[in-house]
C-alpha positions as CSV (number, residue, x, y, z in Angstrom):
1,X,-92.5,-30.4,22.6
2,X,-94.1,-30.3,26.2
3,X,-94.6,-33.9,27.2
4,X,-98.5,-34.5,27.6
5,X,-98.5,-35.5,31.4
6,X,-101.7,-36.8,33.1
7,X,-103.1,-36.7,36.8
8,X,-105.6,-39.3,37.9
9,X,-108.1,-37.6,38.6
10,X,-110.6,-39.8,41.0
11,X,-109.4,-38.6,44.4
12,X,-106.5,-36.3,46.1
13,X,-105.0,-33.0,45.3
14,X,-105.2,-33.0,41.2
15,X,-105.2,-29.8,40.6
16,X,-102.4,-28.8,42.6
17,X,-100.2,-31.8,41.1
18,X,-101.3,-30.1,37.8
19,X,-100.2,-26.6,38.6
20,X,-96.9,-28.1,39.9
21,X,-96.9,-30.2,36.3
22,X,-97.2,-27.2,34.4
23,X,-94.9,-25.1,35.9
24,X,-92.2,-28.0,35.5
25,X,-92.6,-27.3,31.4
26,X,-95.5,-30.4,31.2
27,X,-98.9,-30.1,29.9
28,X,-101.1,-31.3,32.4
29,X,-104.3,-33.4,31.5
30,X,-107.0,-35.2,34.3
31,X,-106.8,-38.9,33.3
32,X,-110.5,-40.4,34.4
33,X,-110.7,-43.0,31.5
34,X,-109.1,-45.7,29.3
35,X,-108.9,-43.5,26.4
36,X,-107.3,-40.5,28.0
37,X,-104.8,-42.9,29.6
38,X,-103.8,-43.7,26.1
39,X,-103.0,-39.8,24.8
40,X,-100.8,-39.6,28.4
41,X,-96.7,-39.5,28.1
42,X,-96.7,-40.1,32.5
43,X,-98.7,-40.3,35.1
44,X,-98.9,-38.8,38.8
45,X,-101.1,-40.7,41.2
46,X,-101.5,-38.2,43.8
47,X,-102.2,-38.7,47.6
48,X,-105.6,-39.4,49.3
49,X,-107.1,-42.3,50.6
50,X,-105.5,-45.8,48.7
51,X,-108.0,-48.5,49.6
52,X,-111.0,-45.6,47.9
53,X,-108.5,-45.1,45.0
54,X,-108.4,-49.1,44.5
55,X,-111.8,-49.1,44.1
56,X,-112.4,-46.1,42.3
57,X,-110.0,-47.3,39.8
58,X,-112.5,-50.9,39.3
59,X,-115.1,-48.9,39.2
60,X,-113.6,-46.4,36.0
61,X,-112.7,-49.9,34.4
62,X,-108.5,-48.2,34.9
63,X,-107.0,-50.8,37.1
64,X,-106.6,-53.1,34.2
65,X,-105.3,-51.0,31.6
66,X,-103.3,-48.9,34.2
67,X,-101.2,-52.0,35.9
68,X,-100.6,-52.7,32.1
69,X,-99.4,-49.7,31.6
70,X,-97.2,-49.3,34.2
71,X,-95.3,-52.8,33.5
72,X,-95.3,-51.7,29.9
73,X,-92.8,-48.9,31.3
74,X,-95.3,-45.7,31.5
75,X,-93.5,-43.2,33.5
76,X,-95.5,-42.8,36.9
77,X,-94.9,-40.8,39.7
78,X,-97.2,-41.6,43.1
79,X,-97.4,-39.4,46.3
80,X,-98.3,-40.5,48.9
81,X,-101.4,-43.0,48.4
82,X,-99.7,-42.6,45.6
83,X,-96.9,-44.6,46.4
84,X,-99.1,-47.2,48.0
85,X,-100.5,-48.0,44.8
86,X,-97.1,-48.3,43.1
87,X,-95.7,-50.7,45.9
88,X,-95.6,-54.3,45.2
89,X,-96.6,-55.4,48.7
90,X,-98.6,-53.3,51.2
91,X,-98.4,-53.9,55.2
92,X,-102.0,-53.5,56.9
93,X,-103.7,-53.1,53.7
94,X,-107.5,-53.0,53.8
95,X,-109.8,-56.4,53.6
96,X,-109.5,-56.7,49.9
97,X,-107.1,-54.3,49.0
98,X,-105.0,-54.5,45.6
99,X,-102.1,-52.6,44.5
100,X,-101.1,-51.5,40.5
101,X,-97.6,-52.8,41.6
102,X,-94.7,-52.3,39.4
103,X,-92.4,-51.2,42.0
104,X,-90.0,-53.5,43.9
105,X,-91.2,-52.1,47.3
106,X,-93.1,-53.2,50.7
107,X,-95.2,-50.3,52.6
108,X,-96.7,-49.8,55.4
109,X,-99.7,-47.6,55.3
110,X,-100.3,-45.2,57.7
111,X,-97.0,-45.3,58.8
112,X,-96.7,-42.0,60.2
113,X,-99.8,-42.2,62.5
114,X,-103.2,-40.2,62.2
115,X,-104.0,-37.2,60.3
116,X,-103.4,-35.2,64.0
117,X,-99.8,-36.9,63.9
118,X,-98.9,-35.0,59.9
119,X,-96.0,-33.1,60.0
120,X,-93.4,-31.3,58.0
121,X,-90.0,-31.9,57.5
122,X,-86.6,-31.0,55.3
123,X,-85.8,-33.9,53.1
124,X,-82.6,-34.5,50.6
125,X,-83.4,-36.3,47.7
126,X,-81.2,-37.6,45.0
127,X,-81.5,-36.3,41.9
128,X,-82.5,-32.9,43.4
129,X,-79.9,-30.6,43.5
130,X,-79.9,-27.5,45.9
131,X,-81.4,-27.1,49.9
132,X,-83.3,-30.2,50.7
133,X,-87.0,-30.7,50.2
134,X,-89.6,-29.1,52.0
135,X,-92.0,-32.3,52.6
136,X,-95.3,-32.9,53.9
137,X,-96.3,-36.0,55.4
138,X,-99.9,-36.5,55.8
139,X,-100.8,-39.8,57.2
140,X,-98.0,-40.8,54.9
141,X,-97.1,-44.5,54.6
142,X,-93.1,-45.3,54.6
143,X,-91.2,-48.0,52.6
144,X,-90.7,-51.0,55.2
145,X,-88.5,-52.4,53.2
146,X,-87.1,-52.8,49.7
147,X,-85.8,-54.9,46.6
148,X,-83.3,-55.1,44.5
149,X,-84.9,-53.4,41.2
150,X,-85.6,-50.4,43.7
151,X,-83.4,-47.2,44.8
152,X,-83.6,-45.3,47.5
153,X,-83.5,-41.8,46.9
154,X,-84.5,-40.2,50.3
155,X,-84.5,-40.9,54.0
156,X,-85.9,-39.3,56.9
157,X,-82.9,-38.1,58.8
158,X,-84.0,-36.6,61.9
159,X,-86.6,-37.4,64.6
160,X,-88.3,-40.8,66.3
161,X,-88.8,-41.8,62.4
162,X,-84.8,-41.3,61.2
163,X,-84.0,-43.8,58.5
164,X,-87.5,-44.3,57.5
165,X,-87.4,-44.6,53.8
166,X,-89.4,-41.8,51.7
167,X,-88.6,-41.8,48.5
168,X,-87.8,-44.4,46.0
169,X,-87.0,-44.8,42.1
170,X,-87.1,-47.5,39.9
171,X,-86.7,-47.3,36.0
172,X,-89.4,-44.8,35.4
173,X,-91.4,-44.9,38.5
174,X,-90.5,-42.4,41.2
175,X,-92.7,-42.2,44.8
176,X,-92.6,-40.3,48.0
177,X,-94.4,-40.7,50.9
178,X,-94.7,-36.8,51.5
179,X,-96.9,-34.2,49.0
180,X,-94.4,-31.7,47.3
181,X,-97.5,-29.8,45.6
182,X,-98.6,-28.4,48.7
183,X,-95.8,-27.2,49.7
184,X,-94.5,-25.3,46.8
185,X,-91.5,-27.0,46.0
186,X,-91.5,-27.9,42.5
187,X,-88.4,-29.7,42.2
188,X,-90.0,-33.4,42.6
189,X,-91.9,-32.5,39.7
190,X,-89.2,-31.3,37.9
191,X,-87.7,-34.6,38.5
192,X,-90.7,-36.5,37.4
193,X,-90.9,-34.4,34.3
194,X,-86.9,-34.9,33.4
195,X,-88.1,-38.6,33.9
196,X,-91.0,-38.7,31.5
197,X,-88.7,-36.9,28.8
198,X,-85.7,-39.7,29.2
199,X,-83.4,-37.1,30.3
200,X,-82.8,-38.6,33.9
């Protein structure tokens, strides 16, 4: 059986997280309420903008049920804003801003600079066998620094930002700062999927 796999679908780049889904053997399904939450075997949070997400989720009545969720051990994967979300503690968060949690991390949003300062990069990540990653990083946040429940599984290793930490795993939740469905690199998602079907 495909596991049934949803993307949040308030903000950021759902439909390719869902062509990338599919393609890893998932059904894909937008997740915009309580009750498709509940018919969901994982998540993806995908990118955008995290302080809108916050409060898109209050506004859907999902921030509640999802934080549940997660610490009830739903397998989630967040990129980007994505990851934001995930973190425990946030470094120059928003007025106001409130994270789903669940994940033993600090980030720092923003990390990376502007949208003008994105860039691309080759990334190894554990778990990913084969050439490294082809990443993304759109005003991309990076882990500051990290717990004990948390594993890193990818670094930036070259440039001003080498050692900056970009990828992170713990139990069932898997983030990275950089968007692997714009880049055509399915491979994070094939993670994600091996993840949500206990196989990894």
């Amino acid at each position: 059986m495909k596991p049934q796999i949803g993307v949040l679908a308030l903000q950021g780049d759902v439909r390719e997280h869902t062509a990338a889904l599919e393609a890893a053997g998932a059904r894909a399904v937008p997740v915009r309420r309580v009750s498709e939450l509940a018919e969901v075997d994982g998540l993806v949070l995908p990118g955008g903008e995290s302080t809108t997400i916050d409060k898109l989720l209050r506004a859907f009545d999902l921030f509640d049920p999802l934080r549940t969720a997660i610490a009830d051990g739903l397998p989630v994967y967040g990129s980007c804003a994505g990851m934001i979300l995930l973190a425990d503690h946030i470094l120059d968060a928003a007025p106001g801003q409130q994270t789903l949690g669940g994940m033993d991390l600090t980030v720092r949003r923003n990390a990376f600079g502007r949208q003008v300062d994105s860039f691309e990069t080759e990334v190894t990540v554990d778990g990913v066998a084969g050439d490294p990653v082809h990443a993304a990083f759109i005003r991309a946040p990076w882990v500051e620094s990290i717990g004990p429940a948390a594993q890193v599984i990818a670094t930036i290793t070259s440039g001003p930002a080498t050692g900056r930490i970009v990828g992170v795993r713990q139990d069932a939740l898997l983030a990275t700062s950089f968007h692997p469905e714009i880049t055509g690199d399915g491979r994070i998602h094939d993670l994600f999927v091996s993840i949500v079907r206990r196989e990894y």
